[in-house]
N, C-alpha and C positions, 0 to 999 in steps of 0.2 A: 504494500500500500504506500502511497505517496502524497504527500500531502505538502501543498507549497502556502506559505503567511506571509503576509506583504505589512511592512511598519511597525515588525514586531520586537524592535529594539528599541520604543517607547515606553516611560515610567509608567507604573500601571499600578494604582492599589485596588485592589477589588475584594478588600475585607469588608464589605457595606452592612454585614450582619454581625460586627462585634461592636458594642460601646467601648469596651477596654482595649488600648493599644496589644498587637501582638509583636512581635519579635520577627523580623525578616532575616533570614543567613542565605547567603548567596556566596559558594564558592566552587572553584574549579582546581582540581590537580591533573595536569596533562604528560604527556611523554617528550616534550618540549622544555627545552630549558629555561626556567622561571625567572622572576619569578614567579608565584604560585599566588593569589589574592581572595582575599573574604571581605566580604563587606555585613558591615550591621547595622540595621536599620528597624523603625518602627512603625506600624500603618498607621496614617492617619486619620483625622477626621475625612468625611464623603465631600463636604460642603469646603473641603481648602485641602486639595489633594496634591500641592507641589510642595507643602511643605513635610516631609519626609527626618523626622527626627532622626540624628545621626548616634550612635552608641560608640563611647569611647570606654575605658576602664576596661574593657572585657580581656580574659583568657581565652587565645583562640589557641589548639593544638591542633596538628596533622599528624599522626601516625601511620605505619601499615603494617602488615600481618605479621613483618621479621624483626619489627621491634625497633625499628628506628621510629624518632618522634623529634619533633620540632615547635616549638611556642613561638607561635607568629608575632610578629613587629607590627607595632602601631603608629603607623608612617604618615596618618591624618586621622582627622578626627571619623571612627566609623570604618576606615580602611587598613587593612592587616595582612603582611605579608610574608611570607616564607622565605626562605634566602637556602637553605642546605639542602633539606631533603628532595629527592629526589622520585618522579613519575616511572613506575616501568610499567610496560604492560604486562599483565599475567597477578599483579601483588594487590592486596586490597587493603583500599585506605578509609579511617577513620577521621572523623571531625567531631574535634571534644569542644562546645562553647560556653564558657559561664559569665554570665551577666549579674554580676549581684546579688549572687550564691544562688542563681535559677541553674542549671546544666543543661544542655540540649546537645542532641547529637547525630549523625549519621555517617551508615557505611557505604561505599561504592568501591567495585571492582572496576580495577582497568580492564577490558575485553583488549584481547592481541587486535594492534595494526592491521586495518586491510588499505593495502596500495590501492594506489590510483594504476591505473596502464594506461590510460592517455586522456587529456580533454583535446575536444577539437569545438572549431567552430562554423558557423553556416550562416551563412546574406538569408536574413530574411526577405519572406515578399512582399512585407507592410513596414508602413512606417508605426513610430509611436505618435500621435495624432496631437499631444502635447509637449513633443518636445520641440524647439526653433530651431535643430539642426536636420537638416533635410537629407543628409548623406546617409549612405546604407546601414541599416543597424544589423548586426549579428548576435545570434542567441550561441550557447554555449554548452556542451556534452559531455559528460563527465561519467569514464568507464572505468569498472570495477567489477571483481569477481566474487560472488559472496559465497561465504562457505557452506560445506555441504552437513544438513542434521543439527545445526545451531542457527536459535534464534537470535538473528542480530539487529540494530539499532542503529539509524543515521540520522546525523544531520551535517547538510552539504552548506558552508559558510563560502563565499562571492567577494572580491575585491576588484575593483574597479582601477587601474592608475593609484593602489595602496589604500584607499578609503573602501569600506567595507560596502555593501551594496544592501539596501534598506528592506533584506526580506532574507527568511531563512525557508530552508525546504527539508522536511521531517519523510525517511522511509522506514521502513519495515519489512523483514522477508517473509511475510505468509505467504505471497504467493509466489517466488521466487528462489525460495531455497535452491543456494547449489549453481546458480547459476551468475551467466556474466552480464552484466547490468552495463544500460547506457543512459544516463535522464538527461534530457535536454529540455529542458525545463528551464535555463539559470538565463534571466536575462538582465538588462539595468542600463539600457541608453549607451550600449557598446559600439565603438566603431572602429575603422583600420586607424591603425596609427597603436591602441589601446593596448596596456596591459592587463592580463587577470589571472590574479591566482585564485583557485581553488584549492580549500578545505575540507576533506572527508575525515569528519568526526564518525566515530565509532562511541556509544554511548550505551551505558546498559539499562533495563527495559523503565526502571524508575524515574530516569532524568528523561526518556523520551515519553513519558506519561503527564511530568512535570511539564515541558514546551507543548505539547501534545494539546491540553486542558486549559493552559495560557491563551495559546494560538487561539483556541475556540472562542474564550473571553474577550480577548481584543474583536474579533471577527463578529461578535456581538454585539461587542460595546459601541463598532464602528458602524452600527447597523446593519450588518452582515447578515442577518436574519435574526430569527425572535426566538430564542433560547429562554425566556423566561430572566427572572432577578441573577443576575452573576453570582457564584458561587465562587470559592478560592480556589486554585489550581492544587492538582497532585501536591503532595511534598514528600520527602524521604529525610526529613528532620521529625525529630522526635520532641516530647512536651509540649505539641501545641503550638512550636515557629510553623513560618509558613517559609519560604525559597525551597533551595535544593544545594546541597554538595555533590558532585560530580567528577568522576576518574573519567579521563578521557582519552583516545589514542587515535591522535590525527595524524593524515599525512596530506601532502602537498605535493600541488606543479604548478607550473606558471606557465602560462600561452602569451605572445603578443600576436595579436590581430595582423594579417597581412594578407 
C-alpha cells in the first residue's frame, strides 16, 4: 500500500480533547552519523495553537540492547542531543524521558538497510498549473527491492536543490512482498538543470502507524474529507506522551536532472 501527504511537515497539535497539557517526545536515532535529537514539548490550548510550550530540565537517555547509553545534551531550551552513541541496524534502542520525576519511555528496533538501485526521472506531459515556470517539469522513481517473508515499512523523504520537498510518501509491503518496487510518485516543481536526492527510510510498523494517523489528521484538518472530531495520532511513548521515538535505517542517491 502507498500512501502519498502533501504539507505534512506543518506544527500540528490535535490534542483538542484534553484540558491538561500532555507531554510531546519527538525523537529519531538513524544509521547516519549524528547527531541524534529529541525535542520536548507540550500541547496547547485549541484557541492559541502556535504557542507550543518548550520543556527544559529534562533527563533524556538513548540506550540499546548491548548496553551502551548516553544522557542527551540540552543544547536549547526543549532541544536535546546525542553526541556518542551510535545507530546500527539490527540493535534496539531505548528512550528513557523524565520531566519532573514523571518517566516516559519507548523502544524501537533498527530494521537492516534496504538500498536504493537507482532513481531515474521522466518529462512529464502536464504542467503544474501554479507554478510561473513554464519549462518541462519531471517527476521522479525510486527502485528498490523488498525483502522476501518480512513485513516492512517506508517512508521515501524528496530534496529538491538541498531543501527538503513539502510532502512525505508512506509504503507498506502487503501486497508486494519479495519483490522489486518502482514509485514514481515523488514530484515538487522539478526541472533540468535540478538536483535531488532521495531518502529511503526503512521504519518499523509503530513509527509508520505514528505518520500513518498524522497524515490522516492533517488530511482532515485540511479539509481533506470528514473524518469526524480529530483524534491524537498512534504513539509508541509510554505514560500518556503523545510523538514517537524512532530507529531508523536510511539510504541515499542523488540524481541531477538532464
Amino acid at each position: 500500500m502507498i500512501l502519498i501527504f502533501y504539507s505534512c511537515e506543518k506544527v500540528i497539535d490535535v490534542d483538542l480533547n484534553s484540558a491538561s497539557p500532555k507531554v510531546v517526545i519527538e525523537g529519531i536515532i538513524n544509521n547516519k552519523p549524528g547527531p541524534y535529537k529529541v525535542s520536548l514539548t507540550k500541547t496547547t490550548d485549541y484557541f492559541n495553537p502556535q504557542d507550543f510550550p518548550l520543556i527544559s530540565g529534562a533527563e533524556v537517555i538513548i540506550s540499546d540492547n548491548l548496553g551502551n547509553t548516553e544522557i542527551l545534551s540540552e543544547k536549547s531550551a526543549g532541544n536535546y542531543e546525542a553526541s556518542a552513541i551510535e545507530g546500527i541496524p539490527g540493535r534496539t534502542y531505548t528512550l528513557q524521558v523524565t520531566i519532573e520525576g514523571e518517566a516516559f519511555s519507548s523502544t524501537s528496533e533498527m530494521p537492516n538497510t534496504t538500498l536504493i538501485d537507482s532513481i531515474t526521472s521522466t518529462e512529464m506531459p502536464f504542467m503544474n498549473p501554479h507554478s510561473e515556470n513554464t519549462n518541462p517539469q519531471y517527476r521522479i522513481t525510486c527502485y528498490f527491492k523488498d525483502s522476501v517473508g518480512v513485513n516492512e515499512f517506508f517512508r521515501i523523504i524528496a530534496y529538491k536543490n538541498k531543501e527538503k520537498i513539502p510532502s512525505f510518501y508512506l509504503l507498506d509491503d502487503k501486497i508486494t512482498d519479495g519483490n522489486q518496487l518502482g514509485y514514481g510518485g515523488i514530484f515538487g516543481n522539478i526541472y533540468l538543470g535540478d538536483t535531488v536526492d532521495i531518502e529511503l527510510v526503512k521504519i518499523d510498523q509503530k513509527v509508520y502507524e505514528f505518520y500513518n494517523t498524522l497524515a490522516n489528521i492533517i488530511v482532515s484538518g485540511d479539509g481533506g474529507r470528514d473524518v469526524g472530531t480529530p483524534a491524537n495520532p498512534n504513539t509508541n511513548i509510554s505514560n500518556g506522551a503523545l510523538g514517537y521515538f524512532g530507529a531508523l535505517a536510511i539510504d541515499k542517491k542523488t540524481l541531477i536532472i538532464e
